[in-house]
PyMOL CGO cylinders between C-alpha atoms (Angstrom):
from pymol import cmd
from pymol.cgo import CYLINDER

trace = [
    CYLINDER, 92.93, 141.61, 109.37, 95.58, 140.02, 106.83, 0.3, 1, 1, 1, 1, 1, 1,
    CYLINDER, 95.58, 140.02, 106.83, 93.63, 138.31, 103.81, 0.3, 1, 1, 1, 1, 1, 1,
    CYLINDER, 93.63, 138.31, 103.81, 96.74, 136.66, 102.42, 0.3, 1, 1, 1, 1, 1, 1,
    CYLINDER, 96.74, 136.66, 102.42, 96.70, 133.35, 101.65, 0.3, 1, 1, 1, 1, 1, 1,
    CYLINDER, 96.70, 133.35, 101.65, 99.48, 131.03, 103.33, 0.3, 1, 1, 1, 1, 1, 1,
    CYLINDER, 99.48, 131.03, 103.33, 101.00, 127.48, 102.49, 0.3, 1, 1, 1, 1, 1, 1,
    CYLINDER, 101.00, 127.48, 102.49, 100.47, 125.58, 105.83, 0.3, 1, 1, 1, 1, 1, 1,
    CYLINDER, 100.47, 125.58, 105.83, 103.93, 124.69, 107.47, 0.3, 1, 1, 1, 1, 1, 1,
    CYLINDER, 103.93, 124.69, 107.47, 103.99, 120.81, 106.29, 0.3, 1, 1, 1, 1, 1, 1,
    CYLINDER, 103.99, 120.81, 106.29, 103.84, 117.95, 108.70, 0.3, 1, 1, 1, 1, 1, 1,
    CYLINDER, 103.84, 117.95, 108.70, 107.15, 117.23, 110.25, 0.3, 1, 1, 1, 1, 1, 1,
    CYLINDER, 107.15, 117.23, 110.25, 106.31, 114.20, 112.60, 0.3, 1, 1, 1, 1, 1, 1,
    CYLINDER, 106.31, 114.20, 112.60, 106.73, 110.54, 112.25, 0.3, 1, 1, 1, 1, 1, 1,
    CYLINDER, 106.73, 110.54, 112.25, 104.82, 107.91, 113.76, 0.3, 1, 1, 1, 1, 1, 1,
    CYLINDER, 104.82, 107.91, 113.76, 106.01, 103.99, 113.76, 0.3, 1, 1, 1, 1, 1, 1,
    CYLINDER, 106.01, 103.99, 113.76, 104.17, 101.91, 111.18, 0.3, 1, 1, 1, 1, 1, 1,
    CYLINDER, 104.17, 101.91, 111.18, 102.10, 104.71, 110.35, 0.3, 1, 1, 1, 1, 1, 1,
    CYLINDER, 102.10, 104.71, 110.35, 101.77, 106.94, 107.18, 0.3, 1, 1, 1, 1, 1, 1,
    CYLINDER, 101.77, 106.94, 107.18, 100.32, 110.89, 107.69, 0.3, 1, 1, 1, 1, 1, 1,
    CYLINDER, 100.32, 110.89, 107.69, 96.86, 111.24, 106.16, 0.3, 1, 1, 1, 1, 1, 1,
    CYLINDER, 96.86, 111.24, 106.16, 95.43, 115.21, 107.19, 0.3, 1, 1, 1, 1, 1, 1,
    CYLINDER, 95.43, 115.21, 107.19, 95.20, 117.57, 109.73, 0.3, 1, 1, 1, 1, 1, 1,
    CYLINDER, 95.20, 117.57, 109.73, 91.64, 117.75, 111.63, 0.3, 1, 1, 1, 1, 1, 1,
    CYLINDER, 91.64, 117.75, 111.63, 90.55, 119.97, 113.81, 0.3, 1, 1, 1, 1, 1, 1,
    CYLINDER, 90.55, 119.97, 113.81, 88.16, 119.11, 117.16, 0.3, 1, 1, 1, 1, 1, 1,
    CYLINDER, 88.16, 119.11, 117.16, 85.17, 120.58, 115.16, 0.3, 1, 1, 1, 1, 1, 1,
    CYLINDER, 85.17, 120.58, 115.16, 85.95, 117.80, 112.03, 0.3, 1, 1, 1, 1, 1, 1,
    CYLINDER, 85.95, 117.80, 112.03, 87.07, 120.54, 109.51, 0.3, 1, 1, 1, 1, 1, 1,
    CYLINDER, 87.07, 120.54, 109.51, 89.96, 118.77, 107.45, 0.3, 1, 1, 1, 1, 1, 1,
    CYLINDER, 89.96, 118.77, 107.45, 93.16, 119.93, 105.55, 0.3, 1, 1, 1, 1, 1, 1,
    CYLINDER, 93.16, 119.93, 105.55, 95.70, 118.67, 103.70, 0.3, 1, 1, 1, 1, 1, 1,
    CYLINDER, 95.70, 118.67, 103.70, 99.39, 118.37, 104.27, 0.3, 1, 1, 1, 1, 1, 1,
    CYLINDER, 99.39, 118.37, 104.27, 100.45, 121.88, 102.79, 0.3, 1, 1, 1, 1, 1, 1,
    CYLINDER, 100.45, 121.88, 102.79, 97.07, 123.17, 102.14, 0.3, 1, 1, 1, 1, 1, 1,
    CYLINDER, 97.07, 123.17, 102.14, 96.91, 127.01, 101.08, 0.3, 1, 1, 1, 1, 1, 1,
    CYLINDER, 96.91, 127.01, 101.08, 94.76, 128.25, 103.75, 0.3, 1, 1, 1, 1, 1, 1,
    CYLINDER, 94.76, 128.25, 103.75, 93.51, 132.17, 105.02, 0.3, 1, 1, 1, 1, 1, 1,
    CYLINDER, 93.51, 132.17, 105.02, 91.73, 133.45, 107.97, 0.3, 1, 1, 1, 1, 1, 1,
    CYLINDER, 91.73, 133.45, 107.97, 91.76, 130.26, 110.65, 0.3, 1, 1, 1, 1, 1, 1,
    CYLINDER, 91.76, 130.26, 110.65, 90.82, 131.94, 113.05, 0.3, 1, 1, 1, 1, 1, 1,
    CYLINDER, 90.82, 131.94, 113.05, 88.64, 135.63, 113.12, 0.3, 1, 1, 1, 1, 1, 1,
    CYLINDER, 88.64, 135.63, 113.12, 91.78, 137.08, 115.72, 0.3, 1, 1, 1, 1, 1, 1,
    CYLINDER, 91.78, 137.08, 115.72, 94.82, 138.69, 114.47, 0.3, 1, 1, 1, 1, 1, 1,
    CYLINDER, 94.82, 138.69, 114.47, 98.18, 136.43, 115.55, 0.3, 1, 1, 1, 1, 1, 1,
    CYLINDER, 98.18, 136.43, 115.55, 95.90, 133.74, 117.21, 0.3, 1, 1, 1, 1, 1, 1,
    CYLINDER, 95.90, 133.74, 117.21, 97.43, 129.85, 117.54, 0.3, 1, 1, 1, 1, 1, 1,
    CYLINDER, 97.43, 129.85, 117.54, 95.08, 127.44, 115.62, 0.3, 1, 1, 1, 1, 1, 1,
    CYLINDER, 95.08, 127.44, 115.62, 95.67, 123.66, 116.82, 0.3, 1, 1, 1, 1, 1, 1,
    CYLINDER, 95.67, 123.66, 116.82, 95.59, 120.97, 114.27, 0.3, 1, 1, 1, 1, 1, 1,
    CYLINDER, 95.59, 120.97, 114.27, 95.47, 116.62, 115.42, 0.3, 1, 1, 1, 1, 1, 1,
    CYLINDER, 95.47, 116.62, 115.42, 97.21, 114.51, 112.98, 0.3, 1, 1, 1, 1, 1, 1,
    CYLINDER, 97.21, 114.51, 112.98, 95.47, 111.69, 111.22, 0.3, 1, 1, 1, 1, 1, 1,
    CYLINDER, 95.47, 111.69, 111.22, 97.30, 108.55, 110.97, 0.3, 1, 1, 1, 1, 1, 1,
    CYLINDER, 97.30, 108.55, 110.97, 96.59, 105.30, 108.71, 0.3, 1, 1, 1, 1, 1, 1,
    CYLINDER, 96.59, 105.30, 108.71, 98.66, 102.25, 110.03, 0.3, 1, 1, 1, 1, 1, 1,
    CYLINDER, 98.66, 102.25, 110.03, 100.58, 100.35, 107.64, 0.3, 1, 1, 1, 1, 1, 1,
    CYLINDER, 100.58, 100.35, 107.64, 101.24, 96.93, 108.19, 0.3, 1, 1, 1, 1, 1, 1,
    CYLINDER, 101.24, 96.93, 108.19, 103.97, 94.21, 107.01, 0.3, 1, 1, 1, 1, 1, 1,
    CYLINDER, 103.97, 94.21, 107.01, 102.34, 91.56, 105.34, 0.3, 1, 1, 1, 1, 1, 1,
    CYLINDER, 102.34, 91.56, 105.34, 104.48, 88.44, 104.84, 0.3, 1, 1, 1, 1, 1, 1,
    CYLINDER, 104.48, 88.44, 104.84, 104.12, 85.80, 101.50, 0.3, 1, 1, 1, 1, 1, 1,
    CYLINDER, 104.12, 85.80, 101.50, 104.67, 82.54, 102.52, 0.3, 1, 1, 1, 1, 1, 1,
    CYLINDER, 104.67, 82.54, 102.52, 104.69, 80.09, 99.07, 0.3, 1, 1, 1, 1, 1, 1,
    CYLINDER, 104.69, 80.09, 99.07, 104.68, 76.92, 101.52, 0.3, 1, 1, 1, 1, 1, 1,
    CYLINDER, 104.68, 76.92, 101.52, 106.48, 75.43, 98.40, 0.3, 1, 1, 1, 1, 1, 1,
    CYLINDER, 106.48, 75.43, 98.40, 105.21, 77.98, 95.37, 0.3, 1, 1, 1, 1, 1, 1,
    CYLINDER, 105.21, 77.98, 95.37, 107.43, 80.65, 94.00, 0.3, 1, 1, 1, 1, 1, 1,
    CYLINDER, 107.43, 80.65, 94.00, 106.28, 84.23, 95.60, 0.3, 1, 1, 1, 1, 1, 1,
    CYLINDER, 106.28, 84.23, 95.60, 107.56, 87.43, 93.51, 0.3, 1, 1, 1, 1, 1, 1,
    CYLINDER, 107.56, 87.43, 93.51, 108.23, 89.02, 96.86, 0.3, 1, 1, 1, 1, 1, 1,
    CYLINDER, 108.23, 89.02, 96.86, 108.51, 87.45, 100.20, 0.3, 1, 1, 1, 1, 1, 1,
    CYLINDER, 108.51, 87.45, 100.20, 106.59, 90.59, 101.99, 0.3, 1, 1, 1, 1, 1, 1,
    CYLINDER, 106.59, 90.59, 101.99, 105.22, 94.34, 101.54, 0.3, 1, 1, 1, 1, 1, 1,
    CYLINDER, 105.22, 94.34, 101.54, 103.41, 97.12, 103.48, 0.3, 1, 1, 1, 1, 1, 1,
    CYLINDER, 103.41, 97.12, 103.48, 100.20, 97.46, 102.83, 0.3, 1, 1, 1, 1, 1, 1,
    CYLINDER, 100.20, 97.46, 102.83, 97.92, 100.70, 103.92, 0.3, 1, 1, 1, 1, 1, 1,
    CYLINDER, 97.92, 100.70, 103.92, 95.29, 99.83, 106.17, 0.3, 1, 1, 1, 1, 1, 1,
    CYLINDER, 95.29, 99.83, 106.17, 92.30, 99.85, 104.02, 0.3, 1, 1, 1, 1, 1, 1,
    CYLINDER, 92.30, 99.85, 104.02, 94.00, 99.32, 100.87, 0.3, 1, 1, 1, 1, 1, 1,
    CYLINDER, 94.00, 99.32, 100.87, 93.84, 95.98, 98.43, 0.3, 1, 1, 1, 1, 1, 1,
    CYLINDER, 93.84, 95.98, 98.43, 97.05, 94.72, 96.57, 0.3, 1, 1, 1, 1, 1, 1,
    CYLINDER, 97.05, 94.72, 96.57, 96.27, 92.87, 93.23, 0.3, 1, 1, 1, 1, 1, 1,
    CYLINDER, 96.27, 92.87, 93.23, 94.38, 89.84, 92.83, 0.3, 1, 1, 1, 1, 1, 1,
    CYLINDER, 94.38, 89.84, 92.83, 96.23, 88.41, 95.95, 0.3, 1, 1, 1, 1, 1, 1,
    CYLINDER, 96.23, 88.41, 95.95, 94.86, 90.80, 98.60, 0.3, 1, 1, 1, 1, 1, 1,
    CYLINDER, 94.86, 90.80, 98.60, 91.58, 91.08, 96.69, 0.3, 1, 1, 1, 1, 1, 1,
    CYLINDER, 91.58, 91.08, 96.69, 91.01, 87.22, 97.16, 0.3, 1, 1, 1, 1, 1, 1,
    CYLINDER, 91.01, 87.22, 97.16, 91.56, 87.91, 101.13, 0.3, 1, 1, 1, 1, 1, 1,
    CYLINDER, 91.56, 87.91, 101.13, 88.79, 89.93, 101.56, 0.3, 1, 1, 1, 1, 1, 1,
    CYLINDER, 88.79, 89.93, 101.56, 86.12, 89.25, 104.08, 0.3, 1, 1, 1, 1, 1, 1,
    CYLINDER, 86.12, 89.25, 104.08, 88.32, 86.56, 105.35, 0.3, 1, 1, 1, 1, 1, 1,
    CYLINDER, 88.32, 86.56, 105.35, 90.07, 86.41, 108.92, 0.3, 1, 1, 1, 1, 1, 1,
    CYLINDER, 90.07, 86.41, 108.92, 93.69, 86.74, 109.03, 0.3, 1, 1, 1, 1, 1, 1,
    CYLINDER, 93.69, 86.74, 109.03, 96.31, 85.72, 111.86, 0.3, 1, 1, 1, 1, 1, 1,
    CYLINDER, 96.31, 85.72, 111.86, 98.47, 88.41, 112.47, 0.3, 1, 1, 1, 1, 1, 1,
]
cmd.load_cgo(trace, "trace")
């Protein structure tokens, strides 16, 4: 059985509005994008399949309604917080 240890091949999809998080596999063991692994599977030459994990992104838009904004929108990681702005928007219900 080879022992080496190999850089997995890195993630070469895209997904709209979406940014690549990890490689899963159906039993919930994790890896990263490029993670040095060894000995997936106990067979010689055997395929391993790895799902992609996505995180959307979304566009949030500033509207000043009449203040001065320093940027008029962004994309923000789902799950993320941006400054004291996005901080003061949490627990609160957004239209989107």
């Amino acid at each position: 059985m080879d022992v080496s240890f190999k850089t997995a091949t890195p993630n070469g999809f895209a997904k709209t509005k979406h940014t690549f998080e990890k490689w899963t596999t159906n039993t919930g063991i994790t890896y990263t994008n490029r993670q040095v692994v060894q000995n997936l599977t106990a067979t010689h030459g055997a395929t391993f399949q790895l799902n992609a994990q996505w995180t959307p992104l979304y566009t949030v838009t500033f509207l000043g309604t009449g203040a001065e904004v320093s940027t008029s929108e962004m994309i923000v990681k789902h799950g993320s917080k941006y400054g004291e702005y996005m901080s003061m928007l949490i627990g609160r219900t957004l239209k989107i």
